[in-house]
C-alpha positions in Angstrom: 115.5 108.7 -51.5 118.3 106.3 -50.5 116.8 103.0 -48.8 119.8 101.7 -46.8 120.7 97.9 -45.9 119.0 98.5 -42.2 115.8 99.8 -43.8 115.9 97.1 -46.4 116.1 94.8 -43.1 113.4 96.4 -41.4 110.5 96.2 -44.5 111.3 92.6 -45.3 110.8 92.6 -41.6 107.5 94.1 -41.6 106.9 92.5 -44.9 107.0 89.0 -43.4 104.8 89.8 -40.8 102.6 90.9 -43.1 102.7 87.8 -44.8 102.3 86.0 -42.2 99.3 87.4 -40.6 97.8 87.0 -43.9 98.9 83.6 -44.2 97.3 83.0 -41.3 93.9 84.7 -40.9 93.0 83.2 -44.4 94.9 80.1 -44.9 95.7 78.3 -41.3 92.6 80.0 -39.4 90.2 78.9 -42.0 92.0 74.9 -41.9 92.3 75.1 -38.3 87.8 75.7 -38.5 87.9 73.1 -41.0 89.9 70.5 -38.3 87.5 71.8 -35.5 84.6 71.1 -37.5 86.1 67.8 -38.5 87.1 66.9 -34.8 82.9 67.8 -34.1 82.0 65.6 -36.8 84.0 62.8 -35.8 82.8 63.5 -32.3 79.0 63.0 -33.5 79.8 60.0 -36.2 81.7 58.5 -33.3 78.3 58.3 -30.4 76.4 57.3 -33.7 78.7 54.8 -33.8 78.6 53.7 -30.7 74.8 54.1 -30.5 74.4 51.9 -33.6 76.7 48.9 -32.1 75.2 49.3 -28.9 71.8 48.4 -31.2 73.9 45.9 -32.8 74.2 44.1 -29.8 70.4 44.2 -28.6 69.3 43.1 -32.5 68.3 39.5 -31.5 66.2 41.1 -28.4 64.7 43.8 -30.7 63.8 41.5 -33.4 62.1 39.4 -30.5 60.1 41.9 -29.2 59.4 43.0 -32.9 57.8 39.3 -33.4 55.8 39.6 -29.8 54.2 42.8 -30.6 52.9 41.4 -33.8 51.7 38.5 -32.6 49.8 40.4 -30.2 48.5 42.9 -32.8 47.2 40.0 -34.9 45.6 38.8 -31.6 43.5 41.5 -31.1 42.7 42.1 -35.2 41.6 38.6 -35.0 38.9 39.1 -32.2 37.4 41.7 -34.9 34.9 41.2 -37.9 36.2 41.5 -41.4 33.4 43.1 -42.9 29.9 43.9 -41.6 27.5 44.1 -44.0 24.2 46.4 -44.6 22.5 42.6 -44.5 24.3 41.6 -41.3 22.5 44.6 -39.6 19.3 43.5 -40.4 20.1 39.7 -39.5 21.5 41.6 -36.1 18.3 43.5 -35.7 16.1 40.1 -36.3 18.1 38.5 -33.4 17.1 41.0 -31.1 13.2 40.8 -32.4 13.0 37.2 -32.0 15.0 37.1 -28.4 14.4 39.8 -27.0 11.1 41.6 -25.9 11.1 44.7 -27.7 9.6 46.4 -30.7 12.1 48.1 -33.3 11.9 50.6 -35.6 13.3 52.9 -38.0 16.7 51.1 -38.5 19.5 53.5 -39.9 23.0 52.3 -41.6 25.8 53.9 -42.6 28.3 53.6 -44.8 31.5 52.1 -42.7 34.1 55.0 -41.8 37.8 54.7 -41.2 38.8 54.8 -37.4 42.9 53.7 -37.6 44.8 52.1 -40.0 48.1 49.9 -39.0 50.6 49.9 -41.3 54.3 48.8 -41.6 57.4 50.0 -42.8 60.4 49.1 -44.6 60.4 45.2 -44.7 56.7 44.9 -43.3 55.3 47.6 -45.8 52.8 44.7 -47.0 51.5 44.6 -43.6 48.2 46.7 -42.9 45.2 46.7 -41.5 42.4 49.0 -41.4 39.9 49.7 -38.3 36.4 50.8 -39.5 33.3 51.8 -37.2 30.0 50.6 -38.8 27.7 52.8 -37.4 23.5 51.5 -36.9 21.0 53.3 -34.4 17.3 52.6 -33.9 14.5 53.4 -32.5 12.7 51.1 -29.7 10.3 50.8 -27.1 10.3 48.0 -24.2 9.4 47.9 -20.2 12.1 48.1 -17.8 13.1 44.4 -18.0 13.0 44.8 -21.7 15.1 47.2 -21.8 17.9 45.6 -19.2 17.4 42.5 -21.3 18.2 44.3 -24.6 21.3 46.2 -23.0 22.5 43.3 -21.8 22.2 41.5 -25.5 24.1 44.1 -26.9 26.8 44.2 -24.6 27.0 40.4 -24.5 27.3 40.0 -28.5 30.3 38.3 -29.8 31.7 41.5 -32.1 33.3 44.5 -31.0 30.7 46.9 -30.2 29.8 49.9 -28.0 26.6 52.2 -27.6 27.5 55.5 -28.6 24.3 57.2 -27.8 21.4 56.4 -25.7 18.0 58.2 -25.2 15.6 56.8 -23.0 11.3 58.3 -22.8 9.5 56.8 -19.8 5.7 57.6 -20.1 3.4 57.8 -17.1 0.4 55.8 -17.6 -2.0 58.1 -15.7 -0.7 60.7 -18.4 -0.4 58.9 -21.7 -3.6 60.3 -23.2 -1.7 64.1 -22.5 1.5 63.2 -24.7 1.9 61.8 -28.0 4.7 59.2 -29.0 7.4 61.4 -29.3 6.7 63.0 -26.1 5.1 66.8 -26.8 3.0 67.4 -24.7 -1.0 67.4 -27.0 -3.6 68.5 -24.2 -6.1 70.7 -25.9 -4.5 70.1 -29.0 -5.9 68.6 -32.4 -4.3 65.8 -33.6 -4.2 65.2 -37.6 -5.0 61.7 -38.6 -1.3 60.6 -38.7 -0.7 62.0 -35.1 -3.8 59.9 -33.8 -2.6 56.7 -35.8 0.3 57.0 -33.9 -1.2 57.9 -30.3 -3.2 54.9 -30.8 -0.5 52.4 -31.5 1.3 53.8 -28.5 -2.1 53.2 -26.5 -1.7 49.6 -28.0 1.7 48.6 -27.2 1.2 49.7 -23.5 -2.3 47.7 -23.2 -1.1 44.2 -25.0 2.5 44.1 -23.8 3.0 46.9 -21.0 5.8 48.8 -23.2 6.6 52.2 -21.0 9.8 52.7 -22.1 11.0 54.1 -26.2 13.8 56.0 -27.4 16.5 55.5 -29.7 20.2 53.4 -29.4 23.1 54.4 -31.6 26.0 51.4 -32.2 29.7 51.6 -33.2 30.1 48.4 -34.7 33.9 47.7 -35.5 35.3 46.1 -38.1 39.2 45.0 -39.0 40.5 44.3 -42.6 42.8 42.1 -43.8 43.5 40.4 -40.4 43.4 37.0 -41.2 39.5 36.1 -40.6 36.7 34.8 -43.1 34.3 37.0 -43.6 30.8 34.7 -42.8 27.8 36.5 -43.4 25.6 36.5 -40.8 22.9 34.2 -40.5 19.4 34.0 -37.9 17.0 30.8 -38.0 13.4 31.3 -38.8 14.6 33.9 -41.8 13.4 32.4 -45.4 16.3 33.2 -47.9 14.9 34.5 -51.0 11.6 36.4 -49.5 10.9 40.1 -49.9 9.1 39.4 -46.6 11.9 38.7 -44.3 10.4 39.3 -41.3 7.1 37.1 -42.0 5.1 40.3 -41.8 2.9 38.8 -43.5 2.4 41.6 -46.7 5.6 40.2 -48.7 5.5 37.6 -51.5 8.0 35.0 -52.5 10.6 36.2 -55.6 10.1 35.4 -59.3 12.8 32.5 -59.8 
């Protein structure tokens, strides 16, 4: 077959294209992404750019604010206890005997519990605090003064505290000898000798001090660590340091030195 100078022509022609249209679809195609991607790039570098001068320019007002909110964190850590000890309970507890006119009983402590924790980043990650609830509840029986008296103790005490729970039994005196202490109801029932022990305390309590009202109070008692305070343990006049008998009942003898 003879391939003359046209048809030469026409396949370097066609040739070319070819060329080309590859040179195109896989060379400048795929650069002209990789500018377009580029161009985005820039595009998003640039408003972080600008976002991080505009930042630039509000450091000194940031920083400000930085120092405000921490002063007013340490504010509020400050009005916390450090540390609230099982013994501090007790000492709390003895306050409310000896100002308040109220019997107490069957005191319960827990262990404390983490509530929130502060902590810092980056420059401040040396700064942290930790919120704890140290939890009490116990079981009491007043009169109706009494008992506003005693809410408003608890309420009114320096720490950060709240009641969580609060049950409240008001006997009838016409229908005490029907109900024991706890409230079932023991008409035509017998008694065992622990049941009656405890009728007849009850029966007590209303005839020498008028006490009509029992039931149990549960407190959140909140704690803050490492913000700045002394711990100070808690201390109540009128209780003898190194007594078993704390509470002068009477039955407790001094400790061997």
């Amino acid at each position: 077959m003879k391939i003359t100078k046209r048809d030469l022509t026409v396949i370097l022609y066609l040739t070319g294209i070819a060329l080309a249209f590859v040179a195109y679809q896989f060379y400048f195609k795929s650069k002209m992404e990789d500018a377009d991607s580029l161009d985005q790039q820039s595009d998003a570098l640039q408003v972080t750019v600008d976002d991080l001068r505009t930042k630039d320019a509000k450091k000194g007002e940031y920083e400000r604010k930085i120092e405000t909110y921490k002063t007013e964190i340490e504010k509020i850590a400050r009005s916390y206890q450090p540390e609230i000890s099982h013994e501090d309970t007790i000492m709390y507890i003895k306050k409310l005997l000896d100002e308040q006119d109220v019997q107490i009983t069957e005191l319960k402590m827990t262990d404390p519990s983490v509530v929130y924790v502060v902590a810092g980043t980056g420059t401040a990650s040396d700064y942290s605090m930790m919120a704890q609830n140290n939890a009490m509840s116990f079981e009491y029986a007043t009169h109706y003064n009494g008992l506003k008296s005693l809410l408003n103790a608890i309420y009114s005490f320096e720490g950060i505290q709240n009641i969580e729970a609060f049950t409240i039994k008001v006997d009838n005196p016409d229908d005490i000898l029907a109900f024991d202490p706890s409230g079932n109801l023991i008409e035509d029932v017998k008694l065992s000798e622990e049941e009656e022990e405890e009728k007849e305390k009850a029966l007590q309590l209303r005839k020498e001090k008028g006490y009509t009202i029992s039931g149990q109070i549960t407190l959140n008692r909140y704690t803050m660590t490492n913000n700045g305070v002394e711990y100070v343990p808690m201390e109540i006049p009128k209780v003898d340091q190194g007594l078993v008998d704390i509470f002068h009942s009477g039955t407790g003898v001094p400790e061997a030195e």
